[in-house]
N, C-alpha and C positions, 0 to 999 in steps of 0.2 A: 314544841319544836318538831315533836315530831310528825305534825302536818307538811310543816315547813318543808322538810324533807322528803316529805310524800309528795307534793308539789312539784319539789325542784328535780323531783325524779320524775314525775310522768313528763314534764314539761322536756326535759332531756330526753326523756324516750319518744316523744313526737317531733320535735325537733330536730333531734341528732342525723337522722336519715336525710332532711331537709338540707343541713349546711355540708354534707360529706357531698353529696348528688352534686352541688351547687360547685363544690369545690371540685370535684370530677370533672364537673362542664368545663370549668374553667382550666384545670390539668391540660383536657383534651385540647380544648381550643390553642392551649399553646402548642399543645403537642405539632398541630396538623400545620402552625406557623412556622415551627423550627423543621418541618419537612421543609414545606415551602420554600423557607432560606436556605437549607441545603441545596437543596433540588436548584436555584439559580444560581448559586457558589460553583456547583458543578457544572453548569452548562458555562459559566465565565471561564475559569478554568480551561474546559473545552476548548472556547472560541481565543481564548490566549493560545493555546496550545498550537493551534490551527492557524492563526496570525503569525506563531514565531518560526514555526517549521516553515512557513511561504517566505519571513525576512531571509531565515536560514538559508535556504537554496537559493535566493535572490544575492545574496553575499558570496557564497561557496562557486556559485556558478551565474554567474555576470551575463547579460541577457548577450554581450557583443561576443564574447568568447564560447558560450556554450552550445555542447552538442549532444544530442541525445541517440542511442541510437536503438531501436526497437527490432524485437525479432517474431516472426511468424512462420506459419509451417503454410505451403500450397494447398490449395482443398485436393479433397481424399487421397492425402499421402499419408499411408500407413505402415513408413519405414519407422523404427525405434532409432531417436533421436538421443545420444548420450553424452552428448558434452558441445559448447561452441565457446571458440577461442578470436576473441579479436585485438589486432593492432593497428595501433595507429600510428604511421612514420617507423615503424620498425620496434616501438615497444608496447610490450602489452597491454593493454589498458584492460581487458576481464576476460574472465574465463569463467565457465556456468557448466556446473554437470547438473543435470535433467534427474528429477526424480518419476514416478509413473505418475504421481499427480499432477504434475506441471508436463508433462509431456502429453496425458491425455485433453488434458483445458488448452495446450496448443494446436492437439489434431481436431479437436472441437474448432477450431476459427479463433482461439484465444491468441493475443497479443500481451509480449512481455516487454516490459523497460530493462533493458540488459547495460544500459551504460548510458552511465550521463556525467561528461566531464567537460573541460577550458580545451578549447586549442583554439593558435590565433586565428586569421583572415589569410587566406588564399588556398592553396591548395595541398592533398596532405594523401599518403598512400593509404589506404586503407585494406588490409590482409584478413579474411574471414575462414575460419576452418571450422567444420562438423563433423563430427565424429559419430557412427552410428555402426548399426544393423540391419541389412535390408531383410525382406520378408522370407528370403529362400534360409535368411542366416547368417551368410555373407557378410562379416565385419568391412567397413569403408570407412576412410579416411579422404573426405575432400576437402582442396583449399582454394581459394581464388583472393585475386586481387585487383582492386578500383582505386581509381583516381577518384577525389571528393574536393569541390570547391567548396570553401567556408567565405560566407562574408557577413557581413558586418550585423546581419540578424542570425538570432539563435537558429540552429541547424539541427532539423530531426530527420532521419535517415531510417527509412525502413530494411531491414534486409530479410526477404521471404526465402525461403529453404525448403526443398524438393527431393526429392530420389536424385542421385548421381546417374548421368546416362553415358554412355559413351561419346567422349568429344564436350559433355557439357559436365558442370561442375556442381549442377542444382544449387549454386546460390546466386540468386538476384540482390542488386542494393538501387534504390531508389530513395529519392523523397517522398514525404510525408508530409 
């Protein structure tokens, strides 16, 4: 018997290395599969995500009713920009105060979405005020006010912001 066992022992010791290796292969190979099905869980996920945020806004803001309205600073104006307040027909619709990062990525040529809401078809006041500091130090407070037609396609509205001069208000509003 006790060959027997000397046998069943080396045969286990050449062996054993054999079916563990083989079993790691195969470990691995699932391993690298259950990445793989993660890794596409998460990009569906993603692409759901991305699909319901665009239902979302398409529900919240109706392609006939909405307006968007964007803000920008003129090139090389290096007034400090500290707050902009807009209404529409007489009520507020946003108010933004400026941090130094978002206020240098706008003296950069950066564009911000500052409002995106419903109003109906025709025509609607629209009141814009900025709040800053010009370069001598000088705190300013300018406002201006537009007429805005709305019709029956979605409405983006630019309005570009400037140093205040005398006689002018430094805010433009246009289309987009």
């Amino acid at each position: 018997m006790s060959k027997l066992n000397r046998a069943l022992m080396v045969v286990l010791l050449v062996c054993g290395p054999m079916t563990s290796g083989s079993a790691e292969n195969i470990s691995g190979d699932n391993t690298r599969s259950l990445d793989g099905q993660v890794q596409e869980i998460k990009s569906d996920v993603l692409n759901i995500a991305s699909e319901l945020s665009n239902l979302e806004e398409r529900l919240l803001y109706p392609s006939g009713t909405q307006i968007a309205v964007f803000v920008s600073m003129a090139e090389a104006e290096k007034f400090r920009l500290d707050a902009v307040q807009i209404e529409i027909n007489g009520e507020l619709a946003t108010h933004h105060i400026y941090s130094f990062n978002e206020l240098e990525a706008l003296q950069k040529g950066g564009v911000q979405r500052l409002y995106t809401g419903n109003i109906p078809s025709g025509d609607h006041q629209l009141n814009v005020t900025m709040i800053g500091k010009l370069k001598n130090g000088t705190d300013f407070n300018a406002s201006d006010s537009f007429v805005i037609a709305k019709g029956i396609k979605p409405k983006a509205l630019g309005i570009t912001l400037s140093r205040p001069d005398s006689g002018s208000s430094g805010i433009k509003v246009g289309d987009w």
